[in-house]
C-alpha positions as CSV (number, residue, x, y, z in Angstrom):
1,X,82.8,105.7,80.3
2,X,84.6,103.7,83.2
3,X,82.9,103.3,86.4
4,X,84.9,102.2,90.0
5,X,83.3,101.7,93.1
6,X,85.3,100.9,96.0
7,X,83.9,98.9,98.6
8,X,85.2,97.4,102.3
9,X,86.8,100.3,104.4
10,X,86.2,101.0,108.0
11,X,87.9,101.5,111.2
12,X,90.2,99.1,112.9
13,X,93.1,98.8,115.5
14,X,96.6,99.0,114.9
15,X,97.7,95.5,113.5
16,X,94.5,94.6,111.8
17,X,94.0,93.9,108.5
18,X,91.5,95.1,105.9
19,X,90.4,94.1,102.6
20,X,89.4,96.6,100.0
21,X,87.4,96.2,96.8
22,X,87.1,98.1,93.2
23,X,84.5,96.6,91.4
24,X,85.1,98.4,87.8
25,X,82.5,98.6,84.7
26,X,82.3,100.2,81.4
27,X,85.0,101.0,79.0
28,X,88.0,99.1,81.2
29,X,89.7,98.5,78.2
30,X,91.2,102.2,77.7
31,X,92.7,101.9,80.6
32,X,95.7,100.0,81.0
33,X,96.7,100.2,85.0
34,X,94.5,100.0,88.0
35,X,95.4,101.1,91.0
36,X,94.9,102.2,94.8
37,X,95.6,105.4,96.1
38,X,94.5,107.3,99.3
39,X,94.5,110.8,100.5
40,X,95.3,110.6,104.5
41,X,94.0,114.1,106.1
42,X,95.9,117.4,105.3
43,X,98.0,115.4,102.9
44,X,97.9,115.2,98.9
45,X,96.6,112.0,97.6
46,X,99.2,109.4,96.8
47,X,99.9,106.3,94.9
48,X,100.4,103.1,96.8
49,X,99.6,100.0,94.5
50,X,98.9,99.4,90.7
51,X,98.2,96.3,88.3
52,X,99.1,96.5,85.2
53,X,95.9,95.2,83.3
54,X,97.5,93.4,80.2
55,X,99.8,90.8,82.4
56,X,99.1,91.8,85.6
57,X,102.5,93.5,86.3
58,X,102.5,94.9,89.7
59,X,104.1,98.1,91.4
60,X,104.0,99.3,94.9
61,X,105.1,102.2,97.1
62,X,107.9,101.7,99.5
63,X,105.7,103.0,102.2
64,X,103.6,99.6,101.4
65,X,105.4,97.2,100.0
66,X,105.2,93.9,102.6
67,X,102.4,94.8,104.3
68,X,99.9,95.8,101.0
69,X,99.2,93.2,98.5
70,X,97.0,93.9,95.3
71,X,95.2,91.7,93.7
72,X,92.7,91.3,90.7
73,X,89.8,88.8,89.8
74,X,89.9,89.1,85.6
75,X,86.2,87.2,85.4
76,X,84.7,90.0,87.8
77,X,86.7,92.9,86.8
78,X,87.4,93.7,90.3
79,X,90.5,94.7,92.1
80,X,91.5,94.1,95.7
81,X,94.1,95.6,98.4
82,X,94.4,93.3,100.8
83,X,96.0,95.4,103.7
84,X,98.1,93.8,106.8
85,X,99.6,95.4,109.8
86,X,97.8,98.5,109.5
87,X,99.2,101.5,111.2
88,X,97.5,104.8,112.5
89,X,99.1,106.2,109.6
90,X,97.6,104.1,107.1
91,X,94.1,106.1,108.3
92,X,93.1,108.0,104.8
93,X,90.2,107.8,102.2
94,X,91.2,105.1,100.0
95,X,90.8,105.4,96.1
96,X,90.5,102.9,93.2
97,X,91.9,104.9,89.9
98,X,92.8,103.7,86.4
99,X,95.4,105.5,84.1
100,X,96.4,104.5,81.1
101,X,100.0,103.6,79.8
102,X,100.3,106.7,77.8
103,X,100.3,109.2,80.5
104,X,103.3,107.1,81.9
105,X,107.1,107.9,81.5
106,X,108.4,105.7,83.8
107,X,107.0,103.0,86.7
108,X,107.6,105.6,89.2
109,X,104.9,107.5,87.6
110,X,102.4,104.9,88.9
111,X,102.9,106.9,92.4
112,X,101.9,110.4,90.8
113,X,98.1,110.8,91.7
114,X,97.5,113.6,89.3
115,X,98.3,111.4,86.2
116,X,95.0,109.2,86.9
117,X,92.1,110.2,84.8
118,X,89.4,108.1,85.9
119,X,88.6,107.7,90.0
120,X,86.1,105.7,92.3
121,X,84.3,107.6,95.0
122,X,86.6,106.3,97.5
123,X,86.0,104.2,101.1
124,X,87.3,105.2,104.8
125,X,89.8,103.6,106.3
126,X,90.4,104.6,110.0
127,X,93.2,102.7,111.9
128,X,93.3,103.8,116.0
């Protein structure tokens, strides 16, 4: 069993930054990617920002890429989205998921929300 709690949303204005955290437990070591994705209102949920746990490959979303970074802290087991420049249209519930490589066909995959087994309760991120 893998457990992800998220941790560091809330509401701030256009430009700002935010930092979120996954702090992840358990059986980690099924999984081979960990990742952030978020579900803005009315929309389907959507990849923006995986690490690849073995040598910490990254991938990232066009919509992000320059303005997102992820990050991870190996002694903790935690991962990190450090976002920048924050738009009103970055508002969303933000997720931490894991996915392992198998499920994968291709990097692009890393974007496809409904390949990710396991998933953290999510924070609010609200950007006016």
């Amino acid at each position: 069993d893998v457990q992800l709690v998220e941790s560091g949303g809330g509401s701030v204005q256009a430009g700002g930054s935010l930092r979120l955290s996954c702090a992840t437990s358990g059986d980690i070591a099924n999984f081979n990617y960990f990742g952030w994705l978020r579900q803005a209102p009315g929309k389907g949920r959507e990849g923006l920002a995986t690490i690849y746990a073995g040598d910490g490959d990254i991938w990232y979303a066009d919509s992000v890429r320059g303005r997102f970074t992820i990050s991870r802290d190996t002694a903790t087991n935690t991962a990190y989205l450090q976002m920048n420049s924050l738009e009103p249209e970055d508002t969303a519930m933000y997720y931490c998921a894991a996915v392992e490589r198998r499920r994968l066909t291709n990097k692009q995959d890393l974007g496809r929300a409904e390949l990710y087994t396991v998933w953290g309760q999510g924070t609010q991120v609200t950007v006016s």
